[in-house]
C-alpha positions as CSV (number, residue, x, y, z in Angstrom):
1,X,9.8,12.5,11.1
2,X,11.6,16.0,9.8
3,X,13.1,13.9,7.0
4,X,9.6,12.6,6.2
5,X,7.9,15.8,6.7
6,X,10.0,17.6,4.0
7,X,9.5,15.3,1.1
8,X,5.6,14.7,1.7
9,X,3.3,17.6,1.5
10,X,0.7,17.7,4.5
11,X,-2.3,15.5,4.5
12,X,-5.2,18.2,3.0
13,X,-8.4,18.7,4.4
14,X,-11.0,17.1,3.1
15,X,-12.7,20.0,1.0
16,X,-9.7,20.7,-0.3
17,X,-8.5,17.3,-1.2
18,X,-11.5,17.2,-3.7
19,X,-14.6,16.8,-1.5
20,X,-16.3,17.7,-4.5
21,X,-14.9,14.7,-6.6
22,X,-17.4,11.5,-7.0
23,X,-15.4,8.3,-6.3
24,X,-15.5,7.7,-9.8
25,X,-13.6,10.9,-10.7
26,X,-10.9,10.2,-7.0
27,X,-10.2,6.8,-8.5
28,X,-9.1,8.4,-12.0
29,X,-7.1,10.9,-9.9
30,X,-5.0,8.3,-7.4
31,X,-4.8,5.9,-11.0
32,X,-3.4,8.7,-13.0
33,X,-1.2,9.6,-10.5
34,X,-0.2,5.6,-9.8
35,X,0.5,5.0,-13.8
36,X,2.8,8.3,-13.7
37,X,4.8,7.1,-10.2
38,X,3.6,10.1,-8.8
39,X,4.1,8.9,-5.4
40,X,3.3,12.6,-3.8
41,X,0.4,12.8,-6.2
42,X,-0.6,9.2,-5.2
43,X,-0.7,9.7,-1.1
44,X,-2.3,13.5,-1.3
45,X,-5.6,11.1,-1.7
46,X,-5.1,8.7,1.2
47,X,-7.4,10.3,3.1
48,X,-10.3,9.4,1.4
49,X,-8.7,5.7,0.7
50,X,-11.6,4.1,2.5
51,X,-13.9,5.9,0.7
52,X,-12.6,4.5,-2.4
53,X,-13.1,1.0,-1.2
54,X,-15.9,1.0,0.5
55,X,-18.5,-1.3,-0.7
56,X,-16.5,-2.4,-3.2
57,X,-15.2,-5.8,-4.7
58,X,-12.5,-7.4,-3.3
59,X,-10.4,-6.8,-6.9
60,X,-11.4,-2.9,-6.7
61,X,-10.2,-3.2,-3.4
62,X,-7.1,-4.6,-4.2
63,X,-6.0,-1.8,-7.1
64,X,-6.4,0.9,-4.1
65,X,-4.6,-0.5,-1.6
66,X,-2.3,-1.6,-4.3
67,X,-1.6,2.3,-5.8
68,X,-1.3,3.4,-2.2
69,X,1.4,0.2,-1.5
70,X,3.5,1.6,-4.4
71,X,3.4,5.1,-3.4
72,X,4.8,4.3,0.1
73,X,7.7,1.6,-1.7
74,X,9.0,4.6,-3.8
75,X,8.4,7.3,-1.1
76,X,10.5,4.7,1.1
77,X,13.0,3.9,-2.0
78,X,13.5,7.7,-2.4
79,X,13.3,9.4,1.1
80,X,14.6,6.0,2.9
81,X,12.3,7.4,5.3
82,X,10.5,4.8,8.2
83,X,7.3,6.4,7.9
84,X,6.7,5.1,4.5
85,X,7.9,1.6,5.4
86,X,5.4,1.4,8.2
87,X,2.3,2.3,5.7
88,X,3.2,0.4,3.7
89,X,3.4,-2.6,6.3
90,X,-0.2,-1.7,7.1
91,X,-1.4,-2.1,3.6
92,X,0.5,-5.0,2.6
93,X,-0.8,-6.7,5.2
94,X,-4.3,-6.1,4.5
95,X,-3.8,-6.9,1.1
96,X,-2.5,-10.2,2.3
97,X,-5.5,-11.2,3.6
98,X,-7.7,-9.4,0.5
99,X,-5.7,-11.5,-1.7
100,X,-6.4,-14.7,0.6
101,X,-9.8,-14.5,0.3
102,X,-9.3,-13.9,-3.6
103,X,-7.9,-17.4,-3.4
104,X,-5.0,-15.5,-5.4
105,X,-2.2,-17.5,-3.5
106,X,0.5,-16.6,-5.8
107,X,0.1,-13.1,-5.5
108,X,-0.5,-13.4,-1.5
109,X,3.3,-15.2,-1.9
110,X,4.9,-12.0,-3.1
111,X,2.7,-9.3,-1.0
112,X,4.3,-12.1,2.2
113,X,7.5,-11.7,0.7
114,X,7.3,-7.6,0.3
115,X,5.6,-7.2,3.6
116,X,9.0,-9.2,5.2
117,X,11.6,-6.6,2.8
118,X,9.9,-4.4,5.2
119,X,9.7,-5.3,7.8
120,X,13.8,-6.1,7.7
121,X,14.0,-2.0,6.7
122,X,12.9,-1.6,10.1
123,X,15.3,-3.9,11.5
124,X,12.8,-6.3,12.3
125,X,14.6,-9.6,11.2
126,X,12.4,-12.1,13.1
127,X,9.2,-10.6,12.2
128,X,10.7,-10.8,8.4
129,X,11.5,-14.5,8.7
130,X,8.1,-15.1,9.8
131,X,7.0,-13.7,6.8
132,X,9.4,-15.5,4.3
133,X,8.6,-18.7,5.8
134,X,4.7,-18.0,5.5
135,X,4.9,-17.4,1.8
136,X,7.5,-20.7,1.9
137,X,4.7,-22.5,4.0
138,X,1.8,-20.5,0.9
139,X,3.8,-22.1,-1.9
140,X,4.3,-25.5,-0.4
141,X,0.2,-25.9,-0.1
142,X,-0.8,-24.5,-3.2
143,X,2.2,-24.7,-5.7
């Protein structure tokens, strides 16, 4: 946790994360910082991640949790810090099932096969082969 708490800045409150901001104008914020691999600039937002996706379609959906994945891969790339590795196990496997329901099997193959790289950060090697063999098990069915 101190290793994780010196490279991300606090979660802000609310009012001053951008209260003010319409969705619209949050979702240029997280996509600007996203295209820039501002991972810091990226998870300052993920507060208000559900607000982002609520009522929205499952592709909209997908690009959030998507820019908050990459955030935590390159947080966890750079800080090699567990924190980040556990988010992002929490995302990936919601978009898992997201991309499931999109029917978007080849995609739900590689979110299987990030979700087991961490997984195995965390020294969690059966958990991981689960994974692999579910995206083995994905590609078999669907080509």
């Amino acid at each position: 946790w101190k290793g994780h708490k010196k490279t991300c800045a606090p979660p802000l409150p609310l009012g001053e994360v951008g209260g003010i901001l319409s969705v619209e104008e949050l979702f240029d914020k997280v996509s600007e910082a996203h295209e820039a691999d501002d991972w810091q600039g990226v998870l300052k937002w993920e507060g208000r991640m559900e607000e982002l996706m609520k009522g929205r379609p499952d592709a909209y959906c997908d690009t959030i949790l998507e820019a908050f994945l990459r955030a935590h891969e390159i947080a966890r790339a750079e800080t090699m810090c567990r924190d980040h590795a556990l988010s992002a196990i929490g995302l990936q496997e919601r978009r898992v099932k997201l991309l499931g329901n999109m029917e978007r099997f080849r995609d739900q193959g590689e979110a299987l096969c990030s979700l087991a790289s961490h997984l195995e950060f965390l020294d969690k090697r059966k958990e991981a082969k689960t994974e692999f063999q579910r995206a083995l098990e994905l590609g078999a069915e669907h080509g």
